[in-house]
C-alpha positions as CSV (number, residue, x, y, z in Angstrom):
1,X,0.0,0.0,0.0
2,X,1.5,3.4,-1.1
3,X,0.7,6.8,-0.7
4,X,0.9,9.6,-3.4
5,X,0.7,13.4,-2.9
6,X,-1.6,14.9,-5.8
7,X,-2.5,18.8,-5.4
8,X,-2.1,19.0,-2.0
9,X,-4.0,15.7,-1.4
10,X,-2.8,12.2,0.3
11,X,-4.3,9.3,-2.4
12,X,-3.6,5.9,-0.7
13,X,-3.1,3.9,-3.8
14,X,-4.0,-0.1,-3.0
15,X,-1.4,-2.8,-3.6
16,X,-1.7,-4.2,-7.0
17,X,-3.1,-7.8,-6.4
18,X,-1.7,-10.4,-9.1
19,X,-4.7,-12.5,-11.0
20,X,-5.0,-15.6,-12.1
21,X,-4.1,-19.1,-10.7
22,X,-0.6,-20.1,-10.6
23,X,0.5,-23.6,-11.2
24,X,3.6,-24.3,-9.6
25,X,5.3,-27.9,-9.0
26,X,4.8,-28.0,-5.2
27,X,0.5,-27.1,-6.1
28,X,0.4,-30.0,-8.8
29,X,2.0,-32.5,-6.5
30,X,-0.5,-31.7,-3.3
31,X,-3.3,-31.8,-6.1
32,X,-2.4,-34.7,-7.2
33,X,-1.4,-36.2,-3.8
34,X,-5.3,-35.2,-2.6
35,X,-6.8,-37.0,-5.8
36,X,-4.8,-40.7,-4.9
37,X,-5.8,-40.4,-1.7
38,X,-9.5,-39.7,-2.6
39,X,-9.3,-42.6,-5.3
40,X,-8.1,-44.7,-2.5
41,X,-10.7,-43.2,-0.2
42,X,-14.3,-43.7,-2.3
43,X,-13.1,-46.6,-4.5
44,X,-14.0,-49.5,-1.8
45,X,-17.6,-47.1,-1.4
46,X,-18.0,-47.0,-5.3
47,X,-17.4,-50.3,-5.9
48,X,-19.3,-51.2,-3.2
49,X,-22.8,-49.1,-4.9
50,X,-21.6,-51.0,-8.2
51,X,-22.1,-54.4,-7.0
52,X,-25.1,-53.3,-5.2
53,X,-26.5,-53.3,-8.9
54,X,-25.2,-56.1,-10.7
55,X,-27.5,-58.7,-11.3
56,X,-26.1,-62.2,-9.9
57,X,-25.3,-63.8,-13.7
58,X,-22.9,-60.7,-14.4
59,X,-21.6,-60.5,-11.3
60,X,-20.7,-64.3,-11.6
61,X,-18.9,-62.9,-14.9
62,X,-17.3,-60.4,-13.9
63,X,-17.5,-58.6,-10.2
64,X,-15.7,-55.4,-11.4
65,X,-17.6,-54.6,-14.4
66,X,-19.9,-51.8,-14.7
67,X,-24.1,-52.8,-14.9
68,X,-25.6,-53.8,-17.7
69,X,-28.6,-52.7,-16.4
70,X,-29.0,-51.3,-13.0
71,X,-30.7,-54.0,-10.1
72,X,-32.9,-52.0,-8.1
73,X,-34.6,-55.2,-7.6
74,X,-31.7,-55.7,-4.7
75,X,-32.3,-53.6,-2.6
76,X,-36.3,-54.2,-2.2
77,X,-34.8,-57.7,-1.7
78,X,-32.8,-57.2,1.0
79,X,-35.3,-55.0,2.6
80,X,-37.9,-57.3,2.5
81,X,-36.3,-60.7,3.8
82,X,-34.3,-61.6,6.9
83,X,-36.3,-59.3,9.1
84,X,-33.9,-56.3,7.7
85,X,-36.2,-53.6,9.0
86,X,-36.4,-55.2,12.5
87,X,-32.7,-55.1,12.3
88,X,-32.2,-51.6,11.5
89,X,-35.2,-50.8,14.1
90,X,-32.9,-52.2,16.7
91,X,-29.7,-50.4,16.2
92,X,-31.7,-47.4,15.4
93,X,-32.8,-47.9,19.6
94,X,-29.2,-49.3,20.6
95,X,-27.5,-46.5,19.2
96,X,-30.0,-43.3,20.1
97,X,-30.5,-44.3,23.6
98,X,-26.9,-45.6,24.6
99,X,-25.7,-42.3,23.1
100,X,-27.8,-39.8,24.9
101,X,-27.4,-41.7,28.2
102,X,-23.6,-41.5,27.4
103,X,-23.8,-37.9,26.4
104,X,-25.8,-36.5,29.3
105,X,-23.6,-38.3,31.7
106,X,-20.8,-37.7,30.0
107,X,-20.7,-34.0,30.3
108,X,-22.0,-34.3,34.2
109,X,-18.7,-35.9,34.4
110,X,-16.3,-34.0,32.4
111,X,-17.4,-30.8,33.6
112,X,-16.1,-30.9,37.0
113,X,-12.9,-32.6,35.9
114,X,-12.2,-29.6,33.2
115,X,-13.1,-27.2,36.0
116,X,-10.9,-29.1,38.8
117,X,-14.1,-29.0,41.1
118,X,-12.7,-32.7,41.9
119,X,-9.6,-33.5,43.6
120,X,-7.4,-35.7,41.4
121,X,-9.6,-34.4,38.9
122,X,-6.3,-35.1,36.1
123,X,-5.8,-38.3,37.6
124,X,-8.9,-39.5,36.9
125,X,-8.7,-37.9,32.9
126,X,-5.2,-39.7,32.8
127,X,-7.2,-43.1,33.4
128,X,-9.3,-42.1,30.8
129,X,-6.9,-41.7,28.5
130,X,-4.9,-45.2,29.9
131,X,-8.0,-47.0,28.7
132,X,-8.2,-46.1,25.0
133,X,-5.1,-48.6,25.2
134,X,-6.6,-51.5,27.4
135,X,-7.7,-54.2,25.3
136,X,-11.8,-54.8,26.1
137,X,-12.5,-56.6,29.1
138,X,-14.7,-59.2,27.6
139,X,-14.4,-62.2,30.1
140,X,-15.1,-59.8,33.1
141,X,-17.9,-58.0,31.5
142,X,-20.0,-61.3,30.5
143,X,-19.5,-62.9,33.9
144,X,-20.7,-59.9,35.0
145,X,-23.8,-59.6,32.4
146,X,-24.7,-62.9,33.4
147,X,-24.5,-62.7,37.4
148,X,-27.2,-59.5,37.1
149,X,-29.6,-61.5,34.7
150,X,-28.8,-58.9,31.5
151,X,-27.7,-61.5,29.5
152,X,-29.7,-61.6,26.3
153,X,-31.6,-58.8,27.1
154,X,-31.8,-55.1,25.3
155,X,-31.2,-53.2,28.7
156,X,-27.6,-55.8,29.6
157,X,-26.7,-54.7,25.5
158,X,-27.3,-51.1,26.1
159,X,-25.6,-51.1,29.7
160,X,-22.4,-52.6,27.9
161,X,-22.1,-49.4,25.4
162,X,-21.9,-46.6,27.5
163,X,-18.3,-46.6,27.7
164,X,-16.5,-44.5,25.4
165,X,-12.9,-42.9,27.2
166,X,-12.1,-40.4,23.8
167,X,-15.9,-38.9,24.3
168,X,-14.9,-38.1,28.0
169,X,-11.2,-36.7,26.8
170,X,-12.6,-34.1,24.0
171,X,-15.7,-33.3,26.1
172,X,-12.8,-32.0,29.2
173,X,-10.4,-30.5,26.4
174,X,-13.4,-28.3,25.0
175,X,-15.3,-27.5,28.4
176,X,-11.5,-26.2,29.4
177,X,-11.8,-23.5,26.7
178,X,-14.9,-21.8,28.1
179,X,-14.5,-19.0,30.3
180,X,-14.9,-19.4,34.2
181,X,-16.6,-16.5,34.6
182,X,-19.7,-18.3,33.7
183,X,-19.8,-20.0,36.4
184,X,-19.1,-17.3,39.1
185,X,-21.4,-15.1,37.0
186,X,-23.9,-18.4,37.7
187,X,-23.5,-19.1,41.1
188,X,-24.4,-14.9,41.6
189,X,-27.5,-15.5,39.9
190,X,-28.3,-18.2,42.2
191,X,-28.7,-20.6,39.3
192,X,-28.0,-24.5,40.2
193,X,-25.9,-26.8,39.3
194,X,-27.5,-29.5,37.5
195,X,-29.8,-26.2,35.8
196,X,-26.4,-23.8,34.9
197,X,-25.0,-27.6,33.1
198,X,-28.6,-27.9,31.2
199,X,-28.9,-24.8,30.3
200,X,-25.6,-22.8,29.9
201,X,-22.8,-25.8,29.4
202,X,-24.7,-28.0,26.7
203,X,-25.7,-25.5,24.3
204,X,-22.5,-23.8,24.5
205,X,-20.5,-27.6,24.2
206,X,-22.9,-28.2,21.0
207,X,-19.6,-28.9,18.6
208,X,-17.7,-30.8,21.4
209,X,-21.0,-32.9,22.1
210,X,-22.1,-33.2,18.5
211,X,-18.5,-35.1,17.9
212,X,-18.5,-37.4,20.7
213,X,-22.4,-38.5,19.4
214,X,-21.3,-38.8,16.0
215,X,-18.0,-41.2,17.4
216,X,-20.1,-42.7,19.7
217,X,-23.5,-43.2,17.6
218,X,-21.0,-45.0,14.8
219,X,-19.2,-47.3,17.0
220,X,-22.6,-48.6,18.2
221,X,-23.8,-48.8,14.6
222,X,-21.0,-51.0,13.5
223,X,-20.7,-52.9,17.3
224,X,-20.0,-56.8,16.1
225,X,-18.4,-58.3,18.9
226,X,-20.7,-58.1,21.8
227,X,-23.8,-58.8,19.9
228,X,-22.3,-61.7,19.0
229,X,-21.5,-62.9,22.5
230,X,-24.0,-61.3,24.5
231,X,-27.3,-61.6,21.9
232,X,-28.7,-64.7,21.4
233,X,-32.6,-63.9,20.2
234,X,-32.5,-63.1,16.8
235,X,-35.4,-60.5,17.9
236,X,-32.9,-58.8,19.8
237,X,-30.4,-58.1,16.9
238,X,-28.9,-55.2,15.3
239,X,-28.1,-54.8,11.7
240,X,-24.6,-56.0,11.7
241,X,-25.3,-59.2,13.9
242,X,-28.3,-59.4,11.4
243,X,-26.1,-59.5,8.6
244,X,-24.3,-62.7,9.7
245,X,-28.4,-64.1,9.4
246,X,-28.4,-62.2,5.8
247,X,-25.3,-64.7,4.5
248,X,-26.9,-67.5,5.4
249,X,-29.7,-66.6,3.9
250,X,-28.7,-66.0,0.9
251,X,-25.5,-68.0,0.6
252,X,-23.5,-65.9,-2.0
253,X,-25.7,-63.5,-3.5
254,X,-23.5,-60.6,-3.1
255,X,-25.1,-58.0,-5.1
256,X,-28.2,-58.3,-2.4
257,X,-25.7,-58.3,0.5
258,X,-24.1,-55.3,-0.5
259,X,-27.4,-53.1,-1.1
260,X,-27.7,-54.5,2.4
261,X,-24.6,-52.9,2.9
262,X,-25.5,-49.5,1.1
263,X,-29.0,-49.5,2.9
264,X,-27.0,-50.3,6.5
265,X,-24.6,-47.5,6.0
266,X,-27.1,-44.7,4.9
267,X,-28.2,-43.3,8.7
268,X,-24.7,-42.6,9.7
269,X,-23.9,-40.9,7.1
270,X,-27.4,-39.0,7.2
271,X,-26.2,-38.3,10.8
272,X,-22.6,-37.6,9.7
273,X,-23.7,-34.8,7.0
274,X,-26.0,-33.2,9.4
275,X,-23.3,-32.6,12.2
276,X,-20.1,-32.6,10.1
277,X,-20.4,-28.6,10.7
278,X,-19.6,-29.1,14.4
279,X,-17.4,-32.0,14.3
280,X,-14.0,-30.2,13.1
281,X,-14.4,-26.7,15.9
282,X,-15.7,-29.6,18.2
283,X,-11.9,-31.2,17.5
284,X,-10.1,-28.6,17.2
285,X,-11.2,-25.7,19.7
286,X,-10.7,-27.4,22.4
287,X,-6.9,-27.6,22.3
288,X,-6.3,-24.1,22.8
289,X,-7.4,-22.6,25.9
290,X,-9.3,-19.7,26.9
């Protein structure tokens, strides 16, 4: 930015902005770079959608090869047989009731430890973060199930996925970024605990609590293990214990077990584009404190 002196006048000239996109080597390799790794990224999901359209004969002839004529016929298949919408109907309820028992209690927990209204407060968060590397405690949990008279039941299956230590670790890293003042501002106004957390800390943690429901809502959705072990009633079963019951139902018709697939997949990402604004601040804001 310069200045010019014209008749007694100051004229602030702008700085002369170049136009047009340059090309350089170091711009074409992290473009191209970007474009492997999306290749990489959506080819498995592509080719995924692709078989989901094949009919059987082609796909017998050729698994790779783009349809012929599109299948829709597959997915009202798998929609109709092997109790698919029961299936979905029950990790629809696994996953939206574990996760807002996890996220209410979740917060009522990390709050005091952001705030150190705890003693030990970073002890306990360093046990939190300890168990992300502790292999599941599967033996202990089922003896447990068992004693208590959960086992098979939707209550004992919902009990064992309220654990989730990263929720806990990004809920304490975010709630550490608001300002205290809040709550001494709070506590003037005479406004209670549990109703200054309801009111004040949850709609102000929306991007930190949108992340951990998003983490938290996916795991359950693709959860394999204990509904194996701990879900014997085929009533009972969610869509990827279901899917075990879809193999055998249709031995190795695999252009109706991937629409299966496609159909299994579509919530989370309904609930994955609908919060994805929150999800990265949610990350990321946290880490720098107020």
């Amino acid at each position: 930015m310069t200045s010019v002196a014209k008749d007694g006048m100051i004229v602030i000239e702008a700085p002369k902005v170049k136009r047009g996109f340059s090309l350089s080597p170091r711009i074409i390799l992290s473009y191209t770079l970007l474009l492997i790794l999306t290749v990489l990224y959506l080819g498995p999901i592509l080719m995924l959608v692709n078989t989901s359209v094949l009919s059987q004969r082609q796909f017998n002839r050729n698994a790779t090869s783009l349809p012929e004529e599109i299948v829709l016929e597959n997915y009202t298949d798998a929609w109709e047989e092997a109790n698919f919408p029961q299936y979905m109907a029950n990790s629809a309820f696994y996953a939206f009731t574990a996760t807002a028992i996890y996220v209410v209690t979740a917060v009522f927990l990390a709050f005091p430890i952001a705030r150190g209204y705890i003693r030990g407060g970073n002890f306990v968060l360093t046990l939190f973060v300890i168990a992300l590397f502790l292999p599941p405690a599967l033996i202990p949990q089922f003896q447990l199930i068992l004693n208590i008279g959960l086992y098979n039941t939707r209550p004992g299956y919902i009990l064992l996925l309220l654990t989730n230590p990263i929720g806990i670790i990004i809920l304490v890293g975010y709630l550490k970024s608001l300002p205290i003042e809040l709550d001494e501002a709070a506590a003037m106004d005479g406004c209670g605990y549990i109703r200054f957390l309801l009111t004040i800390i949850f709609p102000l943690a929306r991007p930190a609590i949108a992340t951990v429901v998003v983490l938290h809502a996916i795991g359950i959705w693709n959860e394999l293990i204990l509904a194996t072990i701990y879900l014997t009633n085929q009533d009972f079963y969610p869509i990827t214990r279901g899917m075990i019951v879809f193999q055998g139902v249709y031995g190795f018709n695999w252009p109706v077990l991937a629409a299966a697939v496609v159909m299994m997949s579509i919530p989370m990402v309904i609930l994955f584009l609908f919060l994805q604004r929150y999800i990265i601040s949610g990350l990321t804001q946290g880490s720098v404190k107020a």
